[in-house]
N, C-alpha and C positions, 0 to 999 in steps of 0.2 A: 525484356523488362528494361525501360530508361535506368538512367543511373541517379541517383538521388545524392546529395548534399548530405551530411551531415550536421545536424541540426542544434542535437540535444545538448542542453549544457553541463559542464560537469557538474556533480555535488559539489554543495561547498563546504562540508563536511563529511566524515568516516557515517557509515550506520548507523543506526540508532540499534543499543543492544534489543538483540533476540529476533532485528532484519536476516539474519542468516538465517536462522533456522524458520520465520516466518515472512516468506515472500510479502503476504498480505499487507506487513508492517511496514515495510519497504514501501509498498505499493500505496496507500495512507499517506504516508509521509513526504511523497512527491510531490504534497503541494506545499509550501515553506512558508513561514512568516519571518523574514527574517528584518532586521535593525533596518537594513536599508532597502526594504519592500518585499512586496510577494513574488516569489519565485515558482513556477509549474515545470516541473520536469514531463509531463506531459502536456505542455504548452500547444506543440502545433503535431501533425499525422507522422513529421520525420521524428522527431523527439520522442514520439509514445512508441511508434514501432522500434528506436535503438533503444526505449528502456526496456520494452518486453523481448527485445531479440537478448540484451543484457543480460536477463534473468531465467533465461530457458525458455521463454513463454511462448518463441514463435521462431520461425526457422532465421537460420541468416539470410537465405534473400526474400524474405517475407517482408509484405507493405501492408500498411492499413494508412486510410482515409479518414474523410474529415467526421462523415458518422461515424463509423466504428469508435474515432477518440471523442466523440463527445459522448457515447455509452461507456467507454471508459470514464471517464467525468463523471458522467449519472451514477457509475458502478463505486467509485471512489469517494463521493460524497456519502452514501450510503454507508459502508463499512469508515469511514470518520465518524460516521452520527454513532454508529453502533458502539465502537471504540469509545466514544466521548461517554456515553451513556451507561457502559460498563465501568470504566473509571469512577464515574460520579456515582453509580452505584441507583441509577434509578431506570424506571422499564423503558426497553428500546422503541423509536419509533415507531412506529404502523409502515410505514411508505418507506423507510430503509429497511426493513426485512422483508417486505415484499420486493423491490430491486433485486437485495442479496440471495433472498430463493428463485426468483426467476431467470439470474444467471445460473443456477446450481442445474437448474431444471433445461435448459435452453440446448444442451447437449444429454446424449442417453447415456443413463447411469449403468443401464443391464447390458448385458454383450443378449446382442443379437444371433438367432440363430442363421449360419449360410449355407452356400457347398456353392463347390467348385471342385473340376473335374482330377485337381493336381492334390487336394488335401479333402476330399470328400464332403462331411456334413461336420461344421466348426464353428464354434463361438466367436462374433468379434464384434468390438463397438466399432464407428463407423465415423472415428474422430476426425482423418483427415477429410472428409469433405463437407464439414463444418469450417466457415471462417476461420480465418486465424485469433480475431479477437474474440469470439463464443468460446472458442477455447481458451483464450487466453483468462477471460471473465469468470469462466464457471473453475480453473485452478485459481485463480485468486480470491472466489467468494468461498470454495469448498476450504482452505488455509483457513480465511479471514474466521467461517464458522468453527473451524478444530482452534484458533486458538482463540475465542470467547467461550467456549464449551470446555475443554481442554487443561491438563493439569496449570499451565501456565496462565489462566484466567485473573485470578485473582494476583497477579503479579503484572497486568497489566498496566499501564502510569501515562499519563500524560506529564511533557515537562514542566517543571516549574519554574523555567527559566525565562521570563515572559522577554520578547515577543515569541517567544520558539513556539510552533504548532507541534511537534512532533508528540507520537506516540513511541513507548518504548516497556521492555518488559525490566522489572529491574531485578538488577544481581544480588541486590541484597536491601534490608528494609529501611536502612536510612539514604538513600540514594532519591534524588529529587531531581533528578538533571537525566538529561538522553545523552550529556556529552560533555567532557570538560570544559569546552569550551563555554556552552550556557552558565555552569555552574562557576566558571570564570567572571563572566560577567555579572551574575548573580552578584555574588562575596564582590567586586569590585565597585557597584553600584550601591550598594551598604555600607563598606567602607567611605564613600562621596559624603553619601548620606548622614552619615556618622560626623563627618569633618564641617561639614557645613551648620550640621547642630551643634557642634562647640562649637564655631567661630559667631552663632549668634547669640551663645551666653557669655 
């Protein structure tokens, strides 16, 4: 195997809460909006393989190509629209939960029956010869569904820190932000706001 570059850039912020405990969220939120433009942590094939080698998703010397990250893409828009749609509180798309279930589906759910001469007649699925991104797709869409289904659903949030895109689950109910930082800018930009309306009265 060639030796490849490293690509990917870093975050330019901490997680967004509830990325630890939900890959999916993490996985959502790679694509940024940030002040000074959009940012794709799965931007190009080096970038998406060190974010899912990052996250367990795929071995350390595991590659994926230029399809594989634009199914990632496909996979990613999808579970955002789902995200956006649970926040807003209205019904999910048609063509994002098709996506979302046909990754779920794209790798086998049941262990398979085998045998082999050393451990006789035994159940197994049949993950590794499955791509690395089918797998990587179907644990991000199977996440992405336990946490819209899942006790932590309805604590789901989009920031309100505009520009931020991020999705985030929040700690507690007045919490409007994915991150001091937004919520910094937030209060800092209302402040502006605030001083420029008295200097015009």
């Amino acid at each position: 195997m060639s030796q490849r570059t490293t690509t990917s850039p870093a975050a330019p912020q901490p997680p967004a809460p509830g990325a630890e405990q939900y890959p999916a969220l993490d996985f959502a939120n790679s694509l940024l909006t940030l002040p000074t433009g959009p940012l794709d942590l799965l931007g190009s094939p080096d970038a998406a393989t060190d974010w899912l080698i990052g996250h367990g998703l795929a071995p350390a010397d595991g590659r994926i190509f230029q399809q594989c990250t634009d199914r990632l893409h496909g996979l990613r828009t999808a579970v955002r629209e789902l995200f956006a749609a649970r926040t807003a509180e209205q019904p999910p798309p048609a063509h994002a939960l098709a996506v979302l279930n046909g990754a779920l589906t794209a790798t086998p759910a049941t262990p398979l029956l085998d045998w082999d001469a050393e451990r006789g007649l035994h159940r197994t699925i049949p993950h590794p010869a499955d791509p690395i991104a089918v797998q990587a797709m179907a644990r991000l869409a199977a996440d992405a569904a336990e946490l819209l289904t899942g006790p932590d659903a309805a604590r789901l949030a989009a920031c309100g820190g505009a520009p931020c895109s991020r999705f985030y689950v929040r700690t507690h109910a007045a919490r409007h932000w994915c991150s001091t930082r937004c919520g910094d800018r937030v209060r800092a930009a209302r402040a502006y706001a605030r001083k420029r309306a008295a200097a015009r009265t």
